[in-house]
BAZA-278784 format. One record per residue (C-alpha): residue in one letter; x, y, z. Coordinates in steps of 0.1 Angstrom, whole numbers, padded with zeros to 4 digits, always signed. Layout:
aXYZ
...
//
This chain:
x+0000+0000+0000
x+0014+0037-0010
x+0022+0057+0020
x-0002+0082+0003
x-0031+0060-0003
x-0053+0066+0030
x-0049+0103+0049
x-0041+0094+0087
x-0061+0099+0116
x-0045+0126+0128
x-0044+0146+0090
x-0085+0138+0092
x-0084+0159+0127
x-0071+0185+0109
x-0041+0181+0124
x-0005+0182+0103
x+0009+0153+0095
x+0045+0143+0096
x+0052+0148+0130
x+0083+0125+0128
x+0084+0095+0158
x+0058+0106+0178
x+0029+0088+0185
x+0004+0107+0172
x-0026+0096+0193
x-0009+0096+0228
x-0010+0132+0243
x+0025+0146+0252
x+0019+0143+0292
x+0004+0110+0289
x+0037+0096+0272
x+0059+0118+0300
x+0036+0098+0324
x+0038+0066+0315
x+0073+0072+0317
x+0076+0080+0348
x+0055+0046+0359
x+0078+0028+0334
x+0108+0043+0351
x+0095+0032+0387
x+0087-0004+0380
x+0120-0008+0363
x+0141+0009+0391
x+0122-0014+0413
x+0128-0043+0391
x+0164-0042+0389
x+0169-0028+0427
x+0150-0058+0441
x+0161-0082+0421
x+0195-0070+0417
x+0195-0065+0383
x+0232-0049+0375
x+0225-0046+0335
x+0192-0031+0338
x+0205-0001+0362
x+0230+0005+0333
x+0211+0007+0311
x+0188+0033+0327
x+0215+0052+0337
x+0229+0052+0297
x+0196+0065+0292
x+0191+0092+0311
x+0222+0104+0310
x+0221+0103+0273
x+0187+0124+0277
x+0204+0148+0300
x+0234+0150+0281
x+0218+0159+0249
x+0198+0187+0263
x+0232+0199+0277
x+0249+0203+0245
x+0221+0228+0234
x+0226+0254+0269
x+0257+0272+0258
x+0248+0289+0220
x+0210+0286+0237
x+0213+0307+0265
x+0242+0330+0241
x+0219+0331+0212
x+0187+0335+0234
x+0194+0364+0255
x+0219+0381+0227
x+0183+0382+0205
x+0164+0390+0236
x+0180+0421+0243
x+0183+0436+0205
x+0146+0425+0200
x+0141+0448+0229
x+0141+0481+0204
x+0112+0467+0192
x+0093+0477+0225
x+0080+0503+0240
x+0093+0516+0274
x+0114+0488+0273
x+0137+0496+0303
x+0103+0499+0324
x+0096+0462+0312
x+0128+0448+0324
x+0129+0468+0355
x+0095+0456+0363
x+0103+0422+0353
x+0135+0421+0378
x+0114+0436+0403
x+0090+0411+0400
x+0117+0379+0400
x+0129+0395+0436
x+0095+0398+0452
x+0087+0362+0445
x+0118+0351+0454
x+0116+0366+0485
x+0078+0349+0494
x+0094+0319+0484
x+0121+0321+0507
x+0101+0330+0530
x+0077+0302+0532
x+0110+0276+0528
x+0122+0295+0562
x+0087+0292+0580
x+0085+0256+0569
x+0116+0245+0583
x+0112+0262+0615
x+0080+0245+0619
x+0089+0212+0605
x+0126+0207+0620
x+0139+0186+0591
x+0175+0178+0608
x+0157+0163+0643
x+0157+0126+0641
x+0173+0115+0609
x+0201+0096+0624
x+0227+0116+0605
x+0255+0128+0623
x+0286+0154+0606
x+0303+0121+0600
x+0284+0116+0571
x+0287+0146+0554
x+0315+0152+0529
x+0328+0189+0511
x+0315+0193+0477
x+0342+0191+0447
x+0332+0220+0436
x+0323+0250+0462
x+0310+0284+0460
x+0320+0316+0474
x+0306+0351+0472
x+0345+0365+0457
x+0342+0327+0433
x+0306+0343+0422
x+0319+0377+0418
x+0352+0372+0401
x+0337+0343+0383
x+0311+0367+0364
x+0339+0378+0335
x+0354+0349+0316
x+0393+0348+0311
x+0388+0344+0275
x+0354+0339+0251
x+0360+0296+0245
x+0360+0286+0280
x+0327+0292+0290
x+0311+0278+0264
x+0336+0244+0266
x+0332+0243+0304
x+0295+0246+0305
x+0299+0281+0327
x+0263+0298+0319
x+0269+0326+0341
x+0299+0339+0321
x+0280+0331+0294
x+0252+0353+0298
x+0276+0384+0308
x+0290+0379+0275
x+0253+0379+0258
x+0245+0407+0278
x+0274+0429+0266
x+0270+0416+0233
x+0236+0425+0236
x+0237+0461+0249
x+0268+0470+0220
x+0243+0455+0190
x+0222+0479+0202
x+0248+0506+0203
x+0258+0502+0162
x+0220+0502+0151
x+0222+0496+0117
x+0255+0481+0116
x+0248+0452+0137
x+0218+0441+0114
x+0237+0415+0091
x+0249+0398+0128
x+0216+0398+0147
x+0203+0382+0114
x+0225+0354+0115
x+0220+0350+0156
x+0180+0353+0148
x+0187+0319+0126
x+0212+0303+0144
x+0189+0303+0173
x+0158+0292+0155
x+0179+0262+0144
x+0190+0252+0178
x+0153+0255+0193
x+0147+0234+0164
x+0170+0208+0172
x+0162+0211+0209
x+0128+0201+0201
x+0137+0172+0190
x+0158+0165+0220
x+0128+0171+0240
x+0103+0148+0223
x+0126+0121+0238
x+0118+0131+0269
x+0093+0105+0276
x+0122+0078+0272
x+0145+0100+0292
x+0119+0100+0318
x+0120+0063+0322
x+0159+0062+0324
x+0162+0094+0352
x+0136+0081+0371
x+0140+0042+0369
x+0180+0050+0378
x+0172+0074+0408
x+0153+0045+0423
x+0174+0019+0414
x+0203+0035+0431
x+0186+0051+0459
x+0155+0033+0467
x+0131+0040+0490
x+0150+0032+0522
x+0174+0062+0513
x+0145+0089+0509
x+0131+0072+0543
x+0161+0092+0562
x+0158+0121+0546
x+0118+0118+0551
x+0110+0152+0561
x+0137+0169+0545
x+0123+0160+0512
x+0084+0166+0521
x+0094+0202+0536
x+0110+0208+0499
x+0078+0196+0481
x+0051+0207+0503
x+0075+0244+0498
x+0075+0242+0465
x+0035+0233+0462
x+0025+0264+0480
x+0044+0285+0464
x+0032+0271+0428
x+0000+0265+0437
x-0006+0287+0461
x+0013+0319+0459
x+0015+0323+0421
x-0025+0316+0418
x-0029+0341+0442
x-0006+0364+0422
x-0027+0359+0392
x-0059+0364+0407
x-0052+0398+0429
x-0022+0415+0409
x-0027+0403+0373
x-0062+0395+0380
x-0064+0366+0354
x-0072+0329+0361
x-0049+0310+0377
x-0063+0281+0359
x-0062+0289+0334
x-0026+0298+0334
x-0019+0261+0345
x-0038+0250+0319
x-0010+0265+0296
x+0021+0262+0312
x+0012+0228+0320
x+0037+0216+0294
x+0065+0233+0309
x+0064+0226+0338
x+0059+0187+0332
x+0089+0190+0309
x+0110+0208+0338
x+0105+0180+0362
x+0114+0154+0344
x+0147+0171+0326
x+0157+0188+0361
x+0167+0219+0338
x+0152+0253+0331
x+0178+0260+0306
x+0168+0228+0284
x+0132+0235+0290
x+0135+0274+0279
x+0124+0273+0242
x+0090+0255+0257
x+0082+0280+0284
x+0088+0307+0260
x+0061+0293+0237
x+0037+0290+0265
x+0044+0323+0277
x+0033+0334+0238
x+0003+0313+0242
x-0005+0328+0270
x-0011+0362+0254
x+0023+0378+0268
x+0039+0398+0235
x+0067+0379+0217
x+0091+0406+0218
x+0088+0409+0253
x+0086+0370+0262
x+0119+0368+0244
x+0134+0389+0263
x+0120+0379+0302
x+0121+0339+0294
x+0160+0333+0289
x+0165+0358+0319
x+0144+0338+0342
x+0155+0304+0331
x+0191+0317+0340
x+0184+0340+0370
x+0150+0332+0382
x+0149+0301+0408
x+0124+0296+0432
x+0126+0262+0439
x+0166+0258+0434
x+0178+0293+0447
x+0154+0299+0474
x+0128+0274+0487
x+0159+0249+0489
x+0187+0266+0502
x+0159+0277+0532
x+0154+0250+0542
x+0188+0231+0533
x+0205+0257+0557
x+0182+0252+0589
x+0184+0208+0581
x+0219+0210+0581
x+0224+0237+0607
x+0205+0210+0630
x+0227+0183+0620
x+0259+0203+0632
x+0237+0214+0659
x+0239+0253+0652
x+0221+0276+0659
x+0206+0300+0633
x+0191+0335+0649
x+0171+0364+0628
x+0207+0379+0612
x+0213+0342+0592
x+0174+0340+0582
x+0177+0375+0567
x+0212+0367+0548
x+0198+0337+0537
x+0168+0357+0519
x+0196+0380+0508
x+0219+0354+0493
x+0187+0339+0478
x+0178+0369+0455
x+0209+0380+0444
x+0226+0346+0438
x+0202+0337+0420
x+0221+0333+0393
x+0245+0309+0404
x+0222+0281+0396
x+0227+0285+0360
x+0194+0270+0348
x+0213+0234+0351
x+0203+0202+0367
x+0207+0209+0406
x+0218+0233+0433
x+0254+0226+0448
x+0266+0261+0444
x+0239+0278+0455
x+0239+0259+0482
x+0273+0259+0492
x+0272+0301+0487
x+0247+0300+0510
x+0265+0276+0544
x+0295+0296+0533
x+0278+0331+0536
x+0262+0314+0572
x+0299+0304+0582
x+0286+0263+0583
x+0300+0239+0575
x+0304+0228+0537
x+0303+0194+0547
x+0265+0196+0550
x+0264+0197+0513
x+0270+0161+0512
x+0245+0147+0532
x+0223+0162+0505
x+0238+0151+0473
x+0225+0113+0476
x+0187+0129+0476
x+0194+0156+0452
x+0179+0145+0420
x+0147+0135+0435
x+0144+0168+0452
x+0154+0186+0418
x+0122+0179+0398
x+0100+0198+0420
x+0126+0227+0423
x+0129+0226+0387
x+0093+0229+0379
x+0088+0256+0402
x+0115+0277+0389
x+0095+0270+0353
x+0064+0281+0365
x+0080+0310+0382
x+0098+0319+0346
x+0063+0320+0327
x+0044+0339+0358
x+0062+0369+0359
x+0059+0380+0318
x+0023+0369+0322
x+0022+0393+0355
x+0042+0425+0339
x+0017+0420+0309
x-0014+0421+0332
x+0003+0450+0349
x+0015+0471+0317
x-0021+0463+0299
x+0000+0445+0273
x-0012+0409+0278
x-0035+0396+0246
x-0065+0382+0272
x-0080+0361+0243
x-0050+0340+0236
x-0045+0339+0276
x-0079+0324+0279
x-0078+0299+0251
x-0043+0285+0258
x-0041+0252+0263
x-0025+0229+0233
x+0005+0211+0242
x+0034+0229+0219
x+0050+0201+0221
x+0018+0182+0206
x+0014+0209+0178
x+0048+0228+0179
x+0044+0247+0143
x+0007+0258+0153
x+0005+0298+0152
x-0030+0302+0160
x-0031+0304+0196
x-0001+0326+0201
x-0008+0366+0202
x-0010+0380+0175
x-0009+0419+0169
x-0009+0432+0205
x+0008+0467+0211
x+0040+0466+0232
x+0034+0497+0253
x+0027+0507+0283
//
């Protein structure tokens, strides 16, 4: 039979066709969660019944998964925020925008911080685990405010980019950013050729992320395979303070957010973002997620020009779960291992250290730096660090996917606030763009950047 001889199901719908290994009538999420079921009942195959070759292979395969979304963060986040900024001539009172946008990335941060401190306090997450300071170890790599400062301008413009160092990378996007601006016309011919360069890698990355659903089974399947359950058991609280943090501030401070300051619904925001987010806790990055929160930011009726510009900043600078609910309440579990005692002074640095080093994160897969600038900034002990690493992945996919949802809430906040958001698309966003990634007709379309 001709390939052409009978349209398919999904062409009949209406729907394009050719949408390469995908299966066309399994929703996106339902493929991501029968991954993560797949990836359970394997880890607990080959962790009960010892099965060496089967926690290999899941390892192979997530770390293949992680590894190709890695290659991508470099020119992405260069690229991204190089276009960001230049596309920023196109808007109006654009130095209001980003001013409001920062502003906006701090005050969250802050209630975020907030609620990891009040959590801890309450819950005591270091009281009966069993751990003692013999069981920690110093990170290979630690951080330090003069490391974070110092390390903001590269010693040449390869070694970020070959040592994976987003920070440095961004600076150099920034600058390269601000002086495109400064030639005008001149700069055309190379903002033309960054425009396409990054198309092509979101392209690729795409790709990448329609495997996520078989990453998903090989980061999740290894994570229990190695760790099992009796290791999260120890670390019981500890891990429920860091989800039940992360749940109120998603699902409680950002609807409220929506409802009173951008006055929108907060479902119907989820209903959007819902792709992102999903995506950001099963890759454990905001940086490999980036080019799908910036299409359901669009979708949600927040101007292109401007979504451009706030997305890459907030997958590189914006954390709420890794860079402030975490390092809350990391600093009081491990302040109660080493039995010290925190007063008002360390809770107030620690809210400090959470919105400015911020970007020390970097949009990757966990939060060892930011951690370990936060003990160092409290004077303890770096050693607390690894009593945490063991349980880190697991606690990264809720950190992850509230940083996401943090990184679409603010453009869609600013928008509200500067009468700029398109409240048609915003209420009739809901396609997966992962499920339809070339449809245009739900993205904003025509709205006036202005304030």
């Amino acid at each position: 039979m001709s390939a052409n001889s009978a349209p398919t199901a999904e062409t009949e719908a209406g729907k394009p066709s050719g949408s390469g290994f995908r299966i066309p009538s399994v929703p996106f999420w339902v493929q991501i969660v029968a991954g993560l079921v797949l990836g359970v009942l394997l880890g607990w195959l080959a962790r009960s019944q010892d099965v060496s070759w089967l926690v290999t292979t899941l390892d192979k395969v997530g770390g293949i998964f992680v590894q190709l979304l890695k290659l991508a963060v470099a020119p992405l986040v260069f690229f991204a925020i190089l276009v960001s900024i230049t596309n920023l001539r196109k808007v109006n009172n654009a130095a209001r925008l980003a001013t409001r946008t920062l502003l906006w990335f701090m005050i969250t941060s802050l209630i975020a911080v907030a609620i990891g401190l009040a959590i801890g306090l309450i819950t005591n997450p270091g009281a009966g685990t069993g751990l003692t300071p013999k069981d920690g170890a110093k990170p290979e790599h630690a951080g330090s405010w003069l490391d974070f400062l110092t390390g903001i301008i590269p010693t040449d413009i390869i070694t970020p980019f070959t040592e994976l160092n987003v920070l440095q990378i961004v600076f150099m996007a920034v600058v390269a950013g601000i002086a495109a601006l400064q030639l005008g016309e001149k700069a055309k011919p190379i903002l033309a050729i960054s425009e396409s360069v990054l198309e092509l890698l979101q392209k690729a990355l795409w790709w990448v992320i329609r495997l996520a659903p078989l990453g998903t089974v090989g980061l999740i399947g290894y994570a229990i395979a190695t760790y099992g359950w009796d290791l999260i058991g120890k670390y019981a609280t500890f891990t429920a303070d860091v989800y039940i943090g992360c749940a109120l501030v998603m699902f409680g401070v950002y609807p409220l957010l929506l409802a009173t300051v951008a006055k929108v619904s907060p479902l119907q925001f989820f209903k959007g973002a819902w792709p992102a987010i999903q995506l950001a806790f099963v890759s454990r990055s905001s940086v490999g997620t980036m080019p799908v929160t910036q299409k359901v930011t669009e979708r949600l009726g927040v101007p292109k020009e401007y979504a451009s510009f706030a997305v890459p900043f907030g997958a590189t600078t914006k954390m709420d779960g890794c860079a402030a609910i975490y390092p809350a309440l990391a600093a009081i579990f491990i302040a109660q291992i080493f039995d010290v005692q925190l007063g008002i002074g360390d809770y107030i640095l620690i809210a400090f250290v959470s919105v400015i080093g911020s970007a020390a994160t970097a949009g990757l897969t966990g939060a060892t730096v930011m951690l370990t600038l936060t003990l160092s900034t409290l004077g303890l002990p770096l050693e607390g660090v690894g009593l945490l690493l063991a349980i880190d992945p697991i606690l990264d996919m809720m950190r992850t996917a509230t940083n996401v949802a943090g990184q679409a809430l603010v453009p869609v906040i600013v928008s509200a606030r500067e009468k700029i958001l398109d409240h048609d698309a915003y209420n009739s966003a809901s396609a997966s763009p992962v499920d339809e990634p070339e449809v245009e007709d739900a993205r904003p379309a025509g709205v006036p950047v202005a304030a």
